[in-house]
PDB file with one MODEL, atoms N, CA, C and O in Angstrom:
MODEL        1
ATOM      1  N   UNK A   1       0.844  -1.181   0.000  1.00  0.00           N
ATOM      2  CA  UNK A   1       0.000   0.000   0.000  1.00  0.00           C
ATOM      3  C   UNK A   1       0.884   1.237   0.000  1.00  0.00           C
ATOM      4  O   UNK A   1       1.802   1.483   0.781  1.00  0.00           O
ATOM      5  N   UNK A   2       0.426   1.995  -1.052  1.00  0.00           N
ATOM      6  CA  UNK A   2       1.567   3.265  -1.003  1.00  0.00           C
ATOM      7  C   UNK A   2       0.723   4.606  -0.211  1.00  0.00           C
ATOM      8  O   UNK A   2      -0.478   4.693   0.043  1.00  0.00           O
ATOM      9  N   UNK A   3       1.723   5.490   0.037  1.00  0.00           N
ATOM     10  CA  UNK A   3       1.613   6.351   1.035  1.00  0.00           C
ATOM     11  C   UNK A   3       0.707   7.334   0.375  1.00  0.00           C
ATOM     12  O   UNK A   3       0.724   7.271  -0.855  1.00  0.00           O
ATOM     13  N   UNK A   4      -0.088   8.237   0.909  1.00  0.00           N
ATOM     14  CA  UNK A   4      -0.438   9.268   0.380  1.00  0.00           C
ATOM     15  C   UNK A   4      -0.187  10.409   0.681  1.00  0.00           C
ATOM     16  O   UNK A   4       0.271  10.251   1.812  1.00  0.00           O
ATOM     17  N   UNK A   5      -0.136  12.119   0.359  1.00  0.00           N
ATOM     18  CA  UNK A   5       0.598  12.865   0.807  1.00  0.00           C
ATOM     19  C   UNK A   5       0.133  13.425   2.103  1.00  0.00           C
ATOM     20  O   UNK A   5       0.648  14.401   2.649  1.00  0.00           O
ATOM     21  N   UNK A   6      -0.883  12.736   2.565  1.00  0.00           N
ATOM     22  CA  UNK A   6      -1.337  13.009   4.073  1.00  0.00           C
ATOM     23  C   UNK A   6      -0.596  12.665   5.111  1.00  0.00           C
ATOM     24  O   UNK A   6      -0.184  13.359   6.040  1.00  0.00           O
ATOM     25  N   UNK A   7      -0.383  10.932   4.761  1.00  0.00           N
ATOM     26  CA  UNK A   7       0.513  10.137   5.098  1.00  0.00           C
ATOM     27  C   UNK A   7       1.800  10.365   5.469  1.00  0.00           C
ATOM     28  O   UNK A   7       2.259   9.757   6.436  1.00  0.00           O
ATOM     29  N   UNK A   8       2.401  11.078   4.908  1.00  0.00           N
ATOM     30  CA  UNK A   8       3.487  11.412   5.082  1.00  0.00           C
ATOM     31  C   UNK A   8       4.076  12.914   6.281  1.00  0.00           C
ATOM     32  O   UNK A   8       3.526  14.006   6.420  1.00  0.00           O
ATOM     33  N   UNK A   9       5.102  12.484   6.832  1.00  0.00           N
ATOM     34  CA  UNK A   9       5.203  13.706   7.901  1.00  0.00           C
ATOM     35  C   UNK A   9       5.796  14.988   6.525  1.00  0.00           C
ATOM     36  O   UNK A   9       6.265  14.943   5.388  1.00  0.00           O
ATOM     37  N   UNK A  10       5.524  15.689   7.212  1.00  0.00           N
ATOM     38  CA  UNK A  10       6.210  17.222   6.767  1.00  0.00           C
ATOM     39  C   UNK A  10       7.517  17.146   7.152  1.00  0.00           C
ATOM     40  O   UNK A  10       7.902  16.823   8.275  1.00  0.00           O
ATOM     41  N   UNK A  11       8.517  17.582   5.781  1.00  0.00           N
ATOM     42  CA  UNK A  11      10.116  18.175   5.757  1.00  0.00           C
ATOM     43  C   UNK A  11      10.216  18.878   6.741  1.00  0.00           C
ATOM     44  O   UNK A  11       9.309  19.708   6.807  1.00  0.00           O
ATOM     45  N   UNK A  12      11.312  18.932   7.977  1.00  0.00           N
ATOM     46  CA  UNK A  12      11.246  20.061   8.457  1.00  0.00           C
ATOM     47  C   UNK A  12      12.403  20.975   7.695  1.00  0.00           C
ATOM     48  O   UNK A  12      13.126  20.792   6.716  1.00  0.00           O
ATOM     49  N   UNK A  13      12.225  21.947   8.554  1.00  0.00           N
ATOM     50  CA  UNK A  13      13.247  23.651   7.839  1.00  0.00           C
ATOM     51  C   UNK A  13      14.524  22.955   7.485  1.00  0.00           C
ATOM     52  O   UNK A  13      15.022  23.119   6.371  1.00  0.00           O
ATOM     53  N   UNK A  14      15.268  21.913   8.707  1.00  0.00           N
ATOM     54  CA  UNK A  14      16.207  21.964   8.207  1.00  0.00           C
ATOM     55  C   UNK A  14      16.299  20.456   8.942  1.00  0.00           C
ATOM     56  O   UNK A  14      15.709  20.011   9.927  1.00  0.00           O
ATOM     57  N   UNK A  15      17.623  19.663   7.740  1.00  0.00           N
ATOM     58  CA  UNK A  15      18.000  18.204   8.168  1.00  0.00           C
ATOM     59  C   UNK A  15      19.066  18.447   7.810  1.00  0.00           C
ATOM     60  O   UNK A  15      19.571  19.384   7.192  1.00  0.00           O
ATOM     61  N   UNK A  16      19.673  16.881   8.537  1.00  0.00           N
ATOM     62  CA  UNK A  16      21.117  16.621   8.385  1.00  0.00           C
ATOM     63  C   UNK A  16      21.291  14.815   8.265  1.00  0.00           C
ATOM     64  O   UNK A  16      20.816  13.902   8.941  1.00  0.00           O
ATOM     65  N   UNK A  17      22.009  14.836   7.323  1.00  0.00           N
ATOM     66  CA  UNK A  17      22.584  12.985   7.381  1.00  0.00           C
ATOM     67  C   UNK A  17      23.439  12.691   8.249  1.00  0.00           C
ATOM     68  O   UNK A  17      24.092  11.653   8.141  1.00  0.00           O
ATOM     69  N   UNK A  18      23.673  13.877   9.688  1.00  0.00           N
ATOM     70  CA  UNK A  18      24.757  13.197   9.907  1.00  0.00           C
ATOM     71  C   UNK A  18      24.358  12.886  11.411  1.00  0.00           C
ATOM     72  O   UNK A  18      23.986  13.834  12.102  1.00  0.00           O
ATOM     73  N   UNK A  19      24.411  11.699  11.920  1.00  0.00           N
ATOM     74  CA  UNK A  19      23.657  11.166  13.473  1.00  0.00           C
ATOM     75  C   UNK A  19      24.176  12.115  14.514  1.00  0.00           C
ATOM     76  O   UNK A  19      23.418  12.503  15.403  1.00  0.00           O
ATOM     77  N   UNK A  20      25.620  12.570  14.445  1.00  0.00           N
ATOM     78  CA  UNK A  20      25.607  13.879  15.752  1.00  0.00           C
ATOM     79  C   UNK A  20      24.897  14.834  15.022  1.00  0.00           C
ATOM     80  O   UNK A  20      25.254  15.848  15.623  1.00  0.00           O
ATOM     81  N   UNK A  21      24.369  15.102  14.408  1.00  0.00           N
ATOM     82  CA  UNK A  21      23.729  17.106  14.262  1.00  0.00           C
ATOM     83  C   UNK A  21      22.155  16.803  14.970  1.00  0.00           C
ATOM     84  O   UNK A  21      21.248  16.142  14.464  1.00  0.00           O
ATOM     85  N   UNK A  22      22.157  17.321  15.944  1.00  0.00           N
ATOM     86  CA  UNK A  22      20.849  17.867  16.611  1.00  0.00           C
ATOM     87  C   UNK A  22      19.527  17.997  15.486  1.00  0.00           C
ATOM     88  O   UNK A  22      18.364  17.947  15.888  1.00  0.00           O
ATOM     89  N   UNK A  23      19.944  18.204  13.738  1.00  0.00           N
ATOM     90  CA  UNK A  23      18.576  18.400  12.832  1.00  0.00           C
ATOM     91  C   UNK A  23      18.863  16.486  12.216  1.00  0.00           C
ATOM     92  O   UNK A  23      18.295  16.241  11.151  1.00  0.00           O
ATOM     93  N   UNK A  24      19.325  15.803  12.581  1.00  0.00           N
ATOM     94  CA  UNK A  24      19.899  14.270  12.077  1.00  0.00           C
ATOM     95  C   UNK A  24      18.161  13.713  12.349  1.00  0.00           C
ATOM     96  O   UNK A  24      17.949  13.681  13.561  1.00  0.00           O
ATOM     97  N   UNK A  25      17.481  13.479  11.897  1.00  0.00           N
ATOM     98  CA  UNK A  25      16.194  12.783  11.928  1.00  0.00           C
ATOM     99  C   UNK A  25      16.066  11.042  10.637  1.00  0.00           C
ATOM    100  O   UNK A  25      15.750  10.852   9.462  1.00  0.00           O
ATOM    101  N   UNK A  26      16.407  10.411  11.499  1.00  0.00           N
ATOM    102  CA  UNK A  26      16.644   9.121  10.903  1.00  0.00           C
ATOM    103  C   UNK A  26      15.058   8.120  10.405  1.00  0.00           C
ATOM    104  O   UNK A  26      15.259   7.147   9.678  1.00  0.00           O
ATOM    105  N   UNK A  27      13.875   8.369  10.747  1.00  0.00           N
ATOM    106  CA  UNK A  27      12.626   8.544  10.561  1.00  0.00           C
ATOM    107  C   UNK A  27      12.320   8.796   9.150  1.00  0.00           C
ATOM    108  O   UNK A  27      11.878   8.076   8.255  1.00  0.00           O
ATOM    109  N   UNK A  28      12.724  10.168   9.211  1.00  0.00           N
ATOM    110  CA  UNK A  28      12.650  10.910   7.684  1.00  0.00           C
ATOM    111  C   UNK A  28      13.564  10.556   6.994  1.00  0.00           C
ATOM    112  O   UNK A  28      13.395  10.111   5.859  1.00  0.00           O
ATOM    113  N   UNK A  29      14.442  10.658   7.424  1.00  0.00           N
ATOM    114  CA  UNK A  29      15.906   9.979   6.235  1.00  0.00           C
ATOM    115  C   UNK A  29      15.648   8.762   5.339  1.00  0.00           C
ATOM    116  O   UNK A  29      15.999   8.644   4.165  1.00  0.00           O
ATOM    117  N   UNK A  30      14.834   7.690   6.245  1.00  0.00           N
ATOM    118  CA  UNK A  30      14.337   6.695   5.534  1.00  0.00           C
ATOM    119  C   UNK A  30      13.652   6.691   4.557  1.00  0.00           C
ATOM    120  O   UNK A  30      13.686   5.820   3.687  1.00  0.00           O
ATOM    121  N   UNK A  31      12.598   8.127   4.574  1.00  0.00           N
ATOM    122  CA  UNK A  31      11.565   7.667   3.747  1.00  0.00           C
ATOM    123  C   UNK A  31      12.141   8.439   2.064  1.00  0.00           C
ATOM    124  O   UNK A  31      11.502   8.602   1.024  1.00  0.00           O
ATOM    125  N   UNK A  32      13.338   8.717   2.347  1.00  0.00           N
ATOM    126  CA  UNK A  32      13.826   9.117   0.686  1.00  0.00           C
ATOM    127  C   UNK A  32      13.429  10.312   0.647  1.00  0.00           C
ATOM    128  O   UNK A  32      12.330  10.659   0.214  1.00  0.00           O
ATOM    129  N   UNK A  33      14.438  11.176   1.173  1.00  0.00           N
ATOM    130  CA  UNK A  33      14.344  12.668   0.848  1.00  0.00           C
ATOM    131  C   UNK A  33      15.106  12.916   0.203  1.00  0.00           C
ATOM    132  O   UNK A  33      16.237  12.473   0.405  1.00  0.00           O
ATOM    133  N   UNK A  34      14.750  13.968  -1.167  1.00  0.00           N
ATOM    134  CA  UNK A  34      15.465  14.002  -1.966  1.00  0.00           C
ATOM    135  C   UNK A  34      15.224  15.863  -1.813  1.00  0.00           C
ATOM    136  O   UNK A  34      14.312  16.460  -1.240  1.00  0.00           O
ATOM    137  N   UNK A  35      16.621  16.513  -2.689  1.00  0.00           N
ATOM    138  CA  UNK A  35      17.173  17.949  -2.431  1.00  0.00           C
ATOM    139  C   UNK A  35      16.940  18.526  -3.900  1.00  0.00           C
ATOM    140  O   UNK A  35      17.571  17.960  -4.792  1.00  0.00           O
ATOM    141  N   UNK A  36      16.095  19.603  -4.260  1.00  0.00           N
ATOM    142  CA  UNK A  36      16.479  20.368  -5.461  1.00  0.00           C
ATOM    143  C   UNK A  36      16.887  21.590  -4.604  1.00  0.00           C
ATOM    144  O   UNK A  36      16.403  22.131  -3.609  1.00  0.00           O
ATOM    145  N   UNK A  37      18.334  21.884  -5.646  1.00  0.00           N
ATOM    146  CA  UNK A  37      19.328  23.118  -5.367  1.00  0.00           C
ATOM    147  C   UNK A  37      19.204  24.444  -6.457  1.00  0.00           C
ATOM    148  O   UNK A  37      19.849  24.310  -7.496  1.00  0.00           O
ATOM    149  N   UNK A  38      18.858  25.004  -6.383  1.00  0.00           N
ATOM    150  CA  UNK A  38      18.935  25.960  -7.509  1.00  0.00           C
ATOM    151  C   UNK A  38      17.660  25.303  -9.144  1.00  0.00           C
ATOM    152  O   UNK A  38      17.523  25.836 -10.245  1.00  0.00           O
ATOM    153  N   UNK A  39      17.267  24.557  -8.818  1.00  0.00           N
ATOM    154  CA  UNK A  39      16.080  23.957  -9.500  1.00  0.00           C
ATOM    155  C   UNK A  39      17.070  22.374 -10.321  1.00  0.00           C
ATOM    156  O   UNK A  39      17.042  21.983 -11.488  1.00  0.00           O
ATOM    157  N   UNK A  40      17.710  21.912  -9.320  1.00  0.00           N
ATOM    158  CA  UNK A  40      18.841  20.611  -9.881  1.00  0.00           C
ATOM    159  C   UNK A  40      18.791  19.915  -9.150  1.00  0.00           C
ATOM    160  O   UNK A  40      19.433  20.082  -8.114  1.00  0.00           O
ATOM    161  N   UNK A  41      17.887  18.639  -9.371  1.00  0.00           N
ATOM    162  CA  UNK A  41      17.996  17.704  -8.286  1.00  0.00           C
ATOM    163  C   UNK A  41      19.469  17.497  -7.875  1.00  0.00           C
ATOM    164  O   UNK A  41      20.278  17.472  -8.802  1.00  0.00           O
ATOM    165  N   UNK A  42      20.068  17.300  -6.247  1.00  0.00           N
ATOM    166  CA  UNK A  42      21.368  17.233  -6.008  1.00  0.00           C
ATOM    167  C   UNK A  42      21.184  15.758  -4.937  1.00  0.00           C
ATOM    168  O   UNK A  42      20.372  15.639  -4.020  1.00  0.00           O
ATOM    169  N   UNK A  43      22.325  14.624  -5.450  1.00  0.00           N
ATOM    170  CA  UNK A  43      22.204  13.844  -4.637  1.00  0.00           C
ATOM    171  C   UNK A  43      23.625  13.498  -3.439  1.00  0.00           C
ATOM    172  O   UNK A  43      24.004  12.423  -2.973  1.00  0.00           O
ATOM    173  N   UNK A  44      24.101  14.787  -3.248  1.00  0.00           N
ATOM    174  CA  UNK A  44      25.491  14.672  -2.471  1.00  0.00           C
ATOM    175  C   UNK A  44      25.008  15.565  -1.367  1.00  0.00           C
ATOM    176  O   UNK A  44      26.029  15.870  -0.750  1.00  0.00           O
ATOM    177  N   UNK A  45      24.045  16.101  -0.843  1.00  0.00           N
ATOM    178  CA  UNK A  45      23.545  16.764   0.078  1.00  0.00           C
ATOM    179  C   UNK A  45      23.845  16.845   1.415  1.00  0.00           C
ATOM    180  O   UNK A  45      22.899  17.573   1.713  1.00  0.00           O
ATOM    181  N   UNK A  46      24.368  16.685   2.364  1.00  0.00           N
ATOM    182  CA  UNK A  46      24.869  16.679   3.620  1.00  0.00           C
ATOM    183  C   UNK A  46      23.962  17.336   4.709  1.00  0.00           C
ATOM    184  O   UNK A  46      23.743  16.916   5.846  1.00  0.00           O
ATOM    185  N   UNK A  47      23.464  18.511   4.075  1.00  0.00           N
ATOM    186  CA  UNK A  47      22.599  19.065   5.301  1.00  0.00           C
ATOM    187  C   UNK A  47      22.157  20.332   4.447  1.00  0.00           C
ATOM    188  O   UNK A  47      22.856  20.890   3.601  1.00  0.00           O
ATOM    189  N   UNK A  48      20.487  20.782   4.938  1.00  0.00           N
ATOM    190  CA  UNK A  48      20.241  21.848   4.125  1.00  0.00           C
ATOM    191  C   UNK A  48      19.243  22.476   4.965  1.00  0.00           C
ATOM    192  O   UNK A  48      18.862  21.899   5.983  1.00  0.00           O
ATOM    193  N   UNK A  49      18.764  23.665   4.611  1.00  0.00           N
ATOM    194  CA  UNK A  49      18.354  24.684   5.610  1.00  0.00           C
ATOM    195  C   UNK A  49      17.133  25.376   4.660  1.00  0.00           C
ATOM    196  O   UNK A  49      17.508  25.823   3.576  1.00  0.00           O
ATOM    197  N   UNK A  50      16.055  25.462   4.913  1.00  0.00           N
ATOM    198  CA  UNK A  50      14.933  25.781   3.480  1.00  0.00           C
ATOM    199  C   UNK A  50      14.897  27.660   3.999  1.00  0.00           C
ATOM    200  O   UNK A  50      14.823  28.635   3.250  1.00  0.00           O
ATOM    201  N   UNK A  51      14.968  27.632   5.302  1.00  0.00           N
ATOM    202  CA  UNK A  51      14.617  29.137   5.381  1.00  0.00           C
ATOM    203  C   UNK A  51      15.662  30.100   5.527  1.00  0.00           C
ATOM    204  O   UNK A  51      15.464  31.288   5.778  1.00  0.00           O
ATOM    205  N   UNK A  52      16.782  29.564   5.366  1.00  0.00           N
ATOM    206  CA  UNK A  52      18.217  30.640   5.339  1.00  0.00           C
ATOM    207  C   UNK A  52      18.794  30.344   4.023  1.00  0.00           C
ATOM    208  O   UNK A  52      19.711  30.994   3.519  1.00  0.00           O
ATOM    209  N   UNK A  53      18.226  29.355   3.505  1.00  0.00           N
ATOM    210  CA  UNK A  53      18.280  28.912   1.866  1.00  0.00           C
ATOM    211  C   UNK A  53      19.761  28.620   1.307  1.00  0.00           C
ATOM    212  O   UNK A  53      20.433  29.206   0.459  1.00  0.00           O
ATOM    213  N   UNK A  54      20.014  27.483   2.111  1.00  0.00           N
ATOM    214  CA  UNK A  54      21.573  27.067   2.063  1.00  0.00           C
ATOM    215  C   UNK A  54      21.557  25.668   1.517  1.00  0.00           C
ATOM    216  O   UNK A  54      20.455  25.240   1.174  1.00  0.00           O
ATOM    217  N   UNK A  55      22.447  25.006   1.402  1.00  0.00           N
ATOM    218  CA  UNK A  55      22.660  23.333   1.668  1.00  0.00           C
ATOM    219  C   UNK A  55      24.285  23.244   1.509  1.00  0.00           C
ATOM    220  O   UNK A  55      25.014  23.957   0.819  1.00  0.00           O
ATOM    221  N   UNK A  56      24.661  22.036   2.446  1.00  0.00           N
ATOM    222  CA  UNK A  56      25.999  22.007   2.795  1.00  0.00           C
ATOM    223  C   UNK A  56      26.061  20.447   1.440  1.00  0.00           C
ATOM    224  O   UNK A  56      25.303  19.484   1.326  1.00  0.00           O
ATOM    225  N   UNK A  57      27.119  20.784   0.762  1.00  0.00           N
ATOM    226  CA  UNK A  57      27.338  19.294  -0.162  1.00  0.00           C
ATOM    227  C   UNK A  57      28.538  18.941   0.119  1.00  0.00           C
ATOM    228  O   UNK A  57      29.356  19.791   0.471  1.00  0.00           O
ATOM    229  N   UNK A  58      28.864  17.624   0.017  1.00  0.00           N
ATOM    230  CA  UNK A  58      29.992  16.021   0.331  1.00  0.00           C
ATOM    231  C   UNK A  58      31.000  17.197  -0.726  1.00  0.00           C
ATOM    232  O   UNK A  58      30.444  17.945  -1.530  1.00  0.00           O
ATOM    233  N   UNK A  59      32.051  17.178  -0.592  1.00  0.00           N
ATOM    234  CA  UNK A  59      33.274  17.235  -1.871  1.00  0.00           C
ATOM    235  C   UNK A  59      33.979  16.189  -1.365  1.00  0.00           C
ATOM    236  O   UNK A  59      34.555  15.993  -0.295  1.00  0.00           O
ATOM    237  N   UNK A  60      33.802  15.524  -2.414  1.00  0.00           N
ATOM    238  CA  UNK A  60      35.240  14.584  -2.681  1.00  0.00           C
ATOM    239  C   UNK A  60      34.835  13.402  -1.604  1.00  0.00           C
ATOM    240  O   UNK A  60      33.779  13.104  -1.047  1.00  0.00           O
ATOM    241  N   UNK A  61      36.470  12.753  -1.569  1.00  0.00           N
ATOM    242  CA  UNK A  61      36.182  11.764  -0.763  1.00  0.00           C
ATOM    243  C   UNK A  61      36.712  12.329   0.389  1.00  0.00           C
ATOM    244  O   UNK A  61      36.472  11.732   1.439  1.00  0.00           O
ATOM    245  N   UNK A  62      37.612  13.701   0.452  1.00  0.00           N
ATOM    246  CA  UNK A  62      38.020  13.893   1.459  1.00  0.00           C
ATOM    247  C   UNK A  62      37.559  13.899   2.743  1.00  0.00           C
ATOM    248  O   UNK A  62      36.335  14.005   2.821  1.00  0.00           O
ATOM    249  N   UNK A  63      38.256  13.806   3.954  1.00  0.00           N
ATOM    250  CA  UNK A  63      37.959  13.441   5.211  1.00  0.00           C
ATOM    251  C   UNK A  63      38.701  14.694   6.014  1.00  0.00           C
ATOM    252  O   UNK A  63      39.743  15.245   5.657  1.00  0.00           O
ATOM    253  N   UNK A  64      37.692  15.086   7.498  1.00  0.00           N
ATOM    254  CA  UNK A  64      38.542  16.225   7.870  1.00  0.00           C
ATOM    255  C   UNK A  64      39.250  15.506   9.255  1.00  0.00           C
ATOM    256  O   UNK A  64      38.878  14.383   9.598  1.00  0.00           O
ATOM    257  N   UNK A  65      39.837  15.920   9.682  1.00  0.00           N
ATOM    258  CA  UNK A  65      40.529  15.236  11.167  1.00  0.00           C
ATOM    259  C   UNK A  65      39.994  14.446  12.287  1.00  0.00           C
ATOM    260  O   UNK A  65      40.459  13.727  13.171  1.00  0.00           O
ATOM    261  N   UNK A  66      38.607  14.939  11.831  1.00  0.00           N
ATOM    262  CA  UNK A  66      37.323  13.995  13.109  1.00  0.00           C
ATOM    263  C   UNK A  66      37.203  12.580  12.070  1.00  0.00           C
ATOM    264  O   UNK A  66      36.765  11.491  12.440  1.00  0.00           O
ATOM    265  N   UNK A  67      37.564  12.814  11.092  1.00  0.00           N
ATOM    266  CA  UNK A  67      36.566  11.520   9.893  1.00  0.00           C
ATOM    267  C   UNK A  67      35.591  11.776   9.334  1.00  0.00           C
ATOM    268  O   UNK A  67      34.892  10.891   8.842  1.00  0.00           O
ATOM    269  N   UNK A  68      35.320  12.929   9.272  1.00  0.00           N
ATOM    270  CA  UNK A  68      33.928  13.200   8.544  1.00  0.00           C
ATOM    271  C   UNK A  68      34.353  14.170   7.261  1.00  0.00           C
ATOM    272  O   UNK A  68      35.184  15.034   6.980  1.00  0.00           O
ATOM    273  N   UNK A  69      33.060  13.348   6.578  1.00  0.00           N
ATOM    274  CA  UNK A  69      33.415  14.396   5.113  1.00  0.00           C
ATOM    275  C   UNK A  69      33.543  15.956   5.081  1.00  0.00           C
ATOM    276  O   UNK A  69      32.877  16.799   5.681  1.00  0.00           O
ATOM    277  N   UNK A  70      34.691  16.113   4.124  1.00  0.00           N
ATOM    278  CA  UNK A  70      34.677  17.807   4.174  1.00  0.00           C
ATOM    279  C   UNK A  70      32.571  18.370   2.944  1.00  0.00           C
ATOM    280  O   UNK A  70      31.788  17.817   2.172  1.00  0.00           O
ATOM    281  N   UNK A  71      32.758  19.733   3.635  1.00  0.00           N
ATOM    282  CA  UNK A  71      31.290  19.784   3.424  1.00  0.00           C
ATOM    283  C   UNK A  71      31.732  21.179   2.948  1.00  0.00           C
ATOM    284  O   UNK A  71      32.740  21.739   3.378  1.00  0.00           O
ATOM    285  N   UNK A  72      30.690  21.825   1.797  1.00  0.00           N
ATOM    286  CA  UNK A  72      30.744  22.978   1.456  1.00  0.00           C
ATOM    287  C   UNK A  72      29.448  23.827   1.000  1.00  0.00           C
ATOM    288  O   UNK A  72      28.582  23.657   0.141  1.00  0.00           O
ATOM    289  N   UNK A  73      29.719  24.848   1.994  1.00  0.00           N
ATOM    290  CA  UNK A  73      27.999  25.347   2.138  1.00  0.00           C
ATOM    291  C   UNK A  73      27.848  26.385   0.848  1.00  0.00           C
ATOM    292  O   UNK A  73      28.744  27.191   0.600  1.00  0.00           O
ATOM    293  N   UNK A  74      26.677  26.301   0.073  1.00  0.00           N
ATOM    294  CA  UNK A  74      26.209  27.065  -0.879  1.00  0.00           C
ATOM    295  C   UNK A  74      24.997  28.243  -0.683  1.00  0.00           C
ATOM    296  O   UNK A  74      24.784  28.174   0.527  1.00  0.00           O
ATOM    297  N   UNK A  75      24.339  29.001  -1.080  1.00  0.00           N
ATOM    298  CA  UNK A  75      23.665  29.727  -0.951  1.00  0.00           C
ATOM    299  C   UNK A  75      22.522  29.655  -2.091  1.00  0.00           C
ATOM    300  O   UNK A  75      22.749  29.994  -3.253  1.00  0.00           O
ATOM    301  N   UNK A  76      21.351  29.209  -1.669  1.00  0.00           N
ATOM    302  CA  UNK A  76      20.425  29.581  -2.950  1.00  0.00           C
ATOM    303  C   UNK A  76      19.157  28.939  -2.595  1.00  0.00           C
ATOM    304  O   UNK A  76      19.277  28.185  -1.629  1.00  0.00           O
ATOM    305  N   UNK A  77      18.043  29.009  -3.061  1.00  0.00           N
ATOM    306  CA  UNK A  77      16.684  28.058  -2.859  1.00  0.00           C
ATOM    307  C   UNK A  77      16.732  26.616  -2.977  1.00  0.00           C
ATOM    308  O   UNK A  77      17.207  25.854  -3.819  1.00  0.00           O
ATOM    309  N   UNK A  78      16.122  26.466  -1.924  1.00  0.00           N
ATOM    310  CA  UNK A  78      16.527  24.864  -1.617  1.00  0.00           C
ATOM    311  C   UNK A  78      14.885  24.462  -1.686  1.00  0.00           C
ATOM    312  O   UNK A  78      13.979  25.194  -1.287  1.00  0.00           O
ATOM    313  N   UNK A  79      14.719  23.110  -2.294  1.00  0.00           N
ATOM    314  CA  UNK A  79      13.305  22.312  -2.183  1.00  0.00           C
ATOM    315  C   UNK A  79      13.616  20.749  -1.709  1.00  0.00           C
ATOM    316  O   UNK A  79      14.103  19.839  -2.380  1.00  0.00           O
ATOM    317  N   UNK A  80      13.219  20.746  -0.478  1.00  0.00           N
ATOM    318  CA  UNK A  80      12.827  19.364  -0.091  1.00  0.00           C
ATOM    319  C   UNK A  80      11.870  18.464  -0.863  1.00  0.00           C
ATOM    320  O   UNK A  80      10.814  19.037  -1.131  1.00  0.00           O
ATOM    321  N   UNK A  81      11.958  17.204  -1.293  1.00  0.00           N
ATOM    322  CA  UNK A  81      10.639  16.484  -1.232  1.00  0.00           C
ATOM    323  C   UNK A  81      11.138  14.902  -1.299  1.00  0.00           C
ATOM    324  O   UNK A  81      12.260  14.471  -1.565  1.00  0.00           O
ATOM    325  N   UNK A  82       9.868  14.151  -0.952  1.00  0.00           N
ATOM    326  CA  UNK A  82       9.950  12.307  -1.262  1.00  0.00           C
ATOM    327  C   UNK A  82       9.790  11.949  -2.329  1.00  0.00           C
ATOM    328  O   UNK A  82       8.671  11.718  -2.788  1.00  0.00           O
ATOM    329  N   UNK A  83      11.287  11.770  -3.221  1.00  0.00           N
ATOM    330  CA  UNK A  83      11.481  11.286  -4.065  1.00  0.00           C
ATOM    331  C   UNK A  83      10.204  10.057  -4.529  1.00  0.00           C
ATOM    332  O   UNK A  83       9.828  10.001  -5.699  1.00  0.00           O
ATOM    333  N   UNK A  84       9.725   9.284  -3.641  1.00  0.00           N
ATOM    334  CA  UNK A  84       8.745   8.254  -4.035  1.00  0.00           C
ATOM    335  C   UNK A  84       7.737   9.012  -4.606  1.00  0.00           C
ATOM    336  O   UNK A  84       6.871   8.578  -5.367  1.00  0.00           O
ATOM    337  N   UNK A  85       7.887  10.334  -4.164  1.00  0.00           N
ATOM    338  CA  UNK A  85       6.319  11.619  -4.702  1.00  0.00           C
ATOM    339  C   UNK A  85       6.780  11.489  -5.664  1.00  0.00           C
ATOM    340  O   UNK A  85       5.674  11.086  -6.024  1.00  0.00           O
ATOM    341  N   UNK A  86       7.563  11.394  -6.827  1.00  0.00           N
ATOM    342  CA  UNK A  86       7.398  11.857  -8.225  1.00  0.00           C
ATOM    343  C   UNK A  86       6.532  11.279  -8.902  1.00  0.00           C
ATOM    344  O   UNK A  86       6.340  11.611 -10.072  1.00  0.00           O
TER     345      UNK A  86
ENDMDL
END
C-alpha cells in the first residue's frame, strides 16, 4: 500500500545525514528525501536549511581530522521532497 501525501510527515526547515547534528532525523531519512538546489535535483547533500536557503554538499572523498566528510555550504533556494512523490 503506497503512502499518500497526508501520510506522510512534513520536511522540516532543516535536516542533516549526519547522526551527531541535533537536525539528524533518521525517521525521515528513511523515507527518501530528496534535495532540489537551484532547481537541480542534487544527490550529495549533507545538510540543508529551506529558510536561510543554504545546503551544505559532500566534496570529494576527502575526510577532515574527526573523519567526517569535508562539506561545502552554498547559498540559494533549496526544495525538499519524497522522491517516491514523483
Amino acid at each position: 500500500m503506497s503512502e499518500t501525501p497526508a501520510d506522510r510527515p512534513a520536511l522540516p526547515d532543516r535536516l542533516s545525514t549526519d547522526p551527531d547534528s541535533p537536525f539528524h532525523d533518521a525517521e525521515i531519512l528513511a523515507r527518501n528525501v530528496g534535495v532540489r538546489f537551484k532547481g537541480e535535483d542534487k544527490t550529495n547533500v549533507d545538510e540543508y536549511c529551506v529558510s536561510e536557503g543554504w545546503v551544505k554538499l559532500a566534496v570529494g572523498k576527502t575526510l577532515d581530522r574527526r573523519g567526517k566528510q569535508l562539506t561545502i555550504k552554498l547559498q540559494g533556494p533549496v526544495e525538499p521532497y519524497f522522491r517516491d512523490a514523483d
